[in-house]
N, C-alpha and C positions, 0 to 999 in steps of 0.2 A: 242285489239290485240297489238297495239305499245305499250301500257300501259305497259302489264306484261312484252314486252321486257325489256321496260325503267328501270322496276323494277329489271328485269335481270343483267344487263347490270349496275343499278346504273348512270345512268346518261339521261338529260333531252334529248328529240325528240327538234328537230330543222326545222322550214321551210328549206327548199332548193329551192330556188331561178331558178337556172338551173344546171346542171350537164351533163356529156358526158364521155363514156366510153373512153378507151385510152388501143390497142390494140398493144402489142411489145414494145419492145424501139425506132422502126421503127417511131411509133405514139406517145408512151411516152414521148421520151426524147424531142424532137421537142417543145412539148407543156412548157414541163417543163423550159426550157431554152426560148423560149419566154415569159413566166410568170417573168424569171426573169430579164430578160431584159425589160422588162416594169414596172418593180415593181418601184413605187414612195414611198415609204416611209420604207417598211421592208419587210425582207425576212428568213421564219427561217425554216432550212433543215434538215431533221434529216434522218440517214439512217443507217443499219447495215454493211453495205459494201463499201467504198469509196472509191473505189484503183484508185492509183497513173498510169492508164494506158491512152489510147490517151484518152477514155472516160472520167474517172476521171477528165482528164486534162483538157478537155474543159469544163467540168463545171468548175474547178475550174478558168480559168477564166473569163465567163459570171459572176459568184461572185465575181471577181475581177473589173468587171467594175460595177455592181451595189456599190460597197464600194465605190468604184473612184465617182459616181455619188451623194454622199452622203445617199443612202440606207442604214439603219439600218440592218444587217447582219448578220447571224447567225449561224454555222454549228455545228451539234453536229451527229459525226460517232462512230462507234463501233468497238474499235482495233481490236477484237480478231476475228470479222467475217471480218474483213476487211483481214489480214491474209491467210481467206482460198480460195484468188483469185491470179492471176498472178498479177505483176506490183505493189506491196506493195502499201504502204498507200498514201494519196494525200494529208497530211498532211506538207509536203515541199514544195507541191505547191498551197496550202493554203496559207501558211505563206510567200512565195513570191506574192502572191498576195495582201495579208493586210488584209484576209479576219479572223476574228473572229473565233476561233474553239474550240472545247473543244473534247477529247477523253475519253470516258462513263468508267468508270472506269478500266486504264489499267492494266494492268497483267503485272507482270517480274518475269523471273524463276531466278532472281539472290536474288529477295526478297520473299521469302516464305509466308510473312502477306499479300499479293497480291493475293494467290492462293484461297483463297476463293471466290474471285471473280467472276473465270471462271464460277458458277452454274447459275449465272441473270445475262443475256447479253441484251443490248435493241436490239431488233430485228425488231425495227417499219422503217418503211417509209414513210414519211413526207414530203412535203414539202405546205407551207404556205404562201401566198403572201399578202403585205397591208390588213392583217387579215381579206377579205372576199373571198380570194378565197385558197382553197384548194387542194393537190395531194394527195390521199389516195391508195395506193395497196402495190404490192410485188413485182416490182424490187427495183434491186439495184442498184448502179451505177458502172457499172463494163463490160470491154468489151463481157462478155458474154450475155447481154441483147441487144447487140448492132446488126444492123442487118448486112448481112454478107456484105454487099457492101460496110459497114463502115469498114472492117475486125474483125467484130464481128461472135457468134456465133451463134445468135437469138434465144435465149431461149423463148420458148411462155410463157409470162406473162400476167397482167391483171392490170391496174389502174384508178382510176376513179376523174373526176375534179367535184368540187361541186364549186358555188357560191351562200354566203348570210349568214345567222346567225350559219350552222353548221360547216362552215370554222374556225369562231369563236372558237370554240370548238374544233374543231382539236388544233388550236393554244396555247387555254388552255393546251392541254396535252403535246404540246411542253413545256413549260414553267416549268411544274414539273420534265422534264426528263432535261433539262438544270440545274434548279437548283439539281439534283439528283449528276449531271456529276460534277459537283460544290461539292457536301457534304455538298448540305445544306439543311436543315429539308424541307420535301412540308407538307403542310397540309392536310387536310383530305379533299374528293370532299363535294360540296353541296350538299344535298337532293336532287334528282333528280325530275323533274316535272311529274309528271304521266299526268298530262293533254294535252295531243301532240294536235300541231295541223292538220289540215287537210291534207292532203298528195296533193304534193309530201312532205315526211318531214323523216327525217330520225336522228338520234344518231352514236354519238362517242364511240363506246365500249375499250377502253382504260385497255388493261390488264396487270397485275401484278403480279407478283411471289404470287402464293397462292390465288387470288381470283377466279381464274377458270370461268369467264365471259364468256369466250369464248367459252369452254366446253359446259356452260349451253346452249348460245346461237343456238348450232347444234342441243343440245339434241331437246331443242324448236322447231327450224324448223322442225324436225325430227317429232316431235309430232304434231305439228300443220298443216303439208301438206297434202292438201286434194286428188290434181292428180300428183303431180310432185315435184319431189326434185333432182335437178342437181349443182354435185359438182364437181369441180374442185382443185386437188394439186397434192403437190408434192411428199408428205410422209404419207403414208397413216398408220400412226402407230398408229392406232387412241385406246385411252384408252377406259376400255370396258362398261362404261355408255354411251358412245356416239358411237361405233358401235354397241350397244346391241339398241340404237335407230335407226339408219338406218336401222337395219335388225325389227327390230320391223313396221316401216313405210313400208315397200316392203311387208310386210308379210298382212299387211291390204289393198293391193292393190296400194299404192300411185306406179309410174313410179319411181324409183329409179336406178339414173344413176350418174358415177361414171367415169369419164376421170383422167386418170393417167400417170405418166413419163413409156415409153416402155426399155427409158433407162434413167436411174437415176444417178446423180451425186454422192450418196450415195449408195453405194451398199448393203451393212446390212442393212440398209433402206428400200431399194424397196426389199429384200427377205421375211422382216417384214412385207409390207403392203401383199406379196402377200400371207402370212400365212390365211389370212380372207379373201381372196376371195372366197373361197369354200364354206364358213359359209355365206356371203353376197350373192352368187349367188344362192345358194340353197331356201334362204328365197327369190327371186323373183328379186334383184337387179341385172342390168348389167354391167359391167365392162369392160374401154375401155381403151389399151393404145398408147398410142400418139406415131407416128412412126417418128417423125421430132427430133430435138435438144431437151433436157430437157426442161418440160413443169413444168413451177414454180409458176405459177398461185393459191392464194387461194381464191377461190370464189364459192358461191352459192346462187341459185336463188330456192326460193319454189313457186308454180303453177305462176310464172313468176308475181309474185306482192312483194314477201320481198324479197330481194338480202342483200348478205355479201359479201366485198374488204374488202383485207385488208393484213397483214405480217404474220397472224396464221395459220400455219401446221397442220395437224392434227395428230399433233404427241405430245409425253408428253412435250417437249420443250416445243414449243407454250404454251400449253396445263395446266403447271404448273410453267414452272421455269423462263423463257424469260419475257420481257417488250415488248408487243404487242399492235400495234391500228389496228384495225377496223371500217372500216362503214355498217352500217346497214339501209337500205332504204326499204321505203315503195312508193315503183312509176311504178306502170305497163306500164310506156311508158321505162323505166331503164331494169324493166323487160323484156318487151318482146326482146328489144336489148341485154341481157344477154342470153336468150335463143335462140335468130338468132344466138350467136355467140357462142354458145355452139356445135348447131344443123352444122355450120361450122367445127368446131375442130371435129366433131368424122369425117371427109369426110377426114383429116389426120392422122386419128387414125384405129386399130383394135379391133375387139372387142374378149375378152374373152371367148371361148364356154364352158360351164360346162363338156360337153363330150371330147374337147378336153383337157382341164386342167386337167381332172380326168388322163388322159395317159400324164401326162409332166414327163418327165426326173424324173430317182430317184436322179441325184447328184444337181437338182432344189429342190426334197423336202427335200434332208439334205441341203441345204444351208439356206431353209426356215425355221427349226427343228432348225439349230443353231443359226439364227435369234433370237431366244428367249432368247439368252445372250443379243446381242442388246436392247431388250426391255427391259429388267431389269435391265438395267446397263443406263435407261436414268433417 
């Protein structure tokens, strides 16, 4: 089973040592800024969003005293999603800090050879301490993940700390996105191990404009779940070999369940995802959306033994044009805490009724109808 993922996926299965989910920025950031604060030797940060707000700020100086303390340092953000937050970039206070940065290749509307840019943004979230311990999900650093006591907005997210040879691997893939940010050639990955070893063990799914790893990987879960598939995002725009598999999975019986933003950051977005809801509930799936702050969380777990964290949407972004990581594990103790806290998240969410959706507003279904510019304009 890990095999054909690894196959999937193109890259080897790893022991994992130990790991621990990390629920909000509440639980997130904490963890993360104490990782970095103890880092002895390097630290390398990668993120799509890294605004210049109180959040921003405070990491940017816990990296400022890992540099201070002679820590190898590293950050590498993404202008253009940094952009679509308040508080602009943390890039000024980076650099009053001394800490190392690089921005993933910027955009200027004053140079037009730069506009090709905008279509492959790195969209990954990273972070990597003395290359064995790793942060793999989907926040960002940005006061909207922040919980409200911090004067944040607490968007429910989702990330996960691994320690031992797959942190390694995460690290790898920082290494090719830094020299990326740089313009400088990466090389092509290794042949990946097929031979995994015993679980807990899990893989780096490390996606690329045009390899579509990611894609495949749903379709698989989708395919290979025997009683349960629970998925968690943000943007449910999902291209039609991977919801023609969910609704294909529901239709065979598997429990297919589906927590969504109630109110979306994106608005053409959430009109898009909720054009398949009809088609997905009809085939047997339920659909639940989140009644609290944007739920930005991508994650899922099939019959609570393979779980996905990670920065991929299920949207054609993700999906084709973005630079995405992911992890993929194989740990029914990972799992069954994936689905405790799945089984928490619908107790703040509502659920979808097929009869009541069938009577929703007509100016909901042209908003959904014109949705379909949306999606072909991604």
């Amino acid at each position: 089973m890990i095999a054909d993922l690894c196959r999937r996926a193109a890259a080897p299965a790893r022991p994992v040592l130990e790991s621990r989910l990390l629920r909000d920025g509440d639980e997130a950031f904490p963890a993360m800024l104490d990782l970095i604060g103890a880092a002895r030797h390097s630290v390398c940060f990668e993120n799509f969003i890294f605004a210049g707000d109180a959040t921003g700020q405070r990491f940017a100086r816990v990296l400022g005293e890992a540099v201070r303390r002679g820590v190898e340092t590293r950050v590498l953000y993404d202008p253009v999603g940094t952009m679509m937050v308040k508080g602009g970039s943390v890039a000024k206070y980076l650099a009053a800090e001394g800490v190392p940065a690089r921005a993933f290749r910027p955009v200027s509307v004053l140079n037009p050879l730069t506009w090709s840019r905008l279509r492959h943004r790195d969209h990954r979230k990273s972070l990597i301490v003395d290359g064995d311990t790793a942060v793999v999900g989907g926040l960002c650093i940005s006061d909207n993940w922040a919980p409200r006591s911090q004067g944040g907005r607490d968007w429910r997210d989702t990330a996960l700390i691994v320690r031992g040879p797959l942190a390694g691997d995460v690290g790898v893939a920082f290494e090719g996105m830094w020299r990326r940010a740089g313009d400088a050639e990466v090389p092509p990955p290794a042949p990946a191990d097929i031979v995994p070893p015993p679980a807990p063990c899990g893989l780096v799914a490390a996606d690329q404009p045009g390899a579509h790893h990611v894609a495949g990987l749903y379709i698989w879960l989708a395919s290979h779940a025997r009683e349960s598939l629970e998925i968690t995002d943000a943007y449910l725009v999902t291209p039609e070999p991977v919801v023609a598999a969910f609704e294909a999975a529901a239709r065979r019986g598997v429990a297919v369940r589906f927590l969504l933003p109630g109110t979306n950051n994106h608005p053409f977005a959430a009109a898009s995802a909720r054009r398949r809801y009809s088609r997905l509930m009809d085939a047997g799936a339920r659909i639940y959306e989140w009644r609290g702050m944007m739920v930005h969380a991508k994650t899922a777990v099939a019959d609570g033994e393979i779980l996905l964290i990670g920065s991929s949407n299920l949207d054609p972004l993700s999906m084709t044009r973005n630079y995405e990581l992911n992890l993929i594990l194989a740990d029914a103790v990972v799992g069954a805490q994936m689905r405790k806290m799945f089984a928490r998240d619908l107790h703040g969410a509502r659920e979808i009724r097929p009869a009541q959706w069938a009577k929703r507003p007509l100016w909901q279904r042209a908003a959904e109808s014109a949705a379909r510019l949306f999606d072909d304009n991604l």
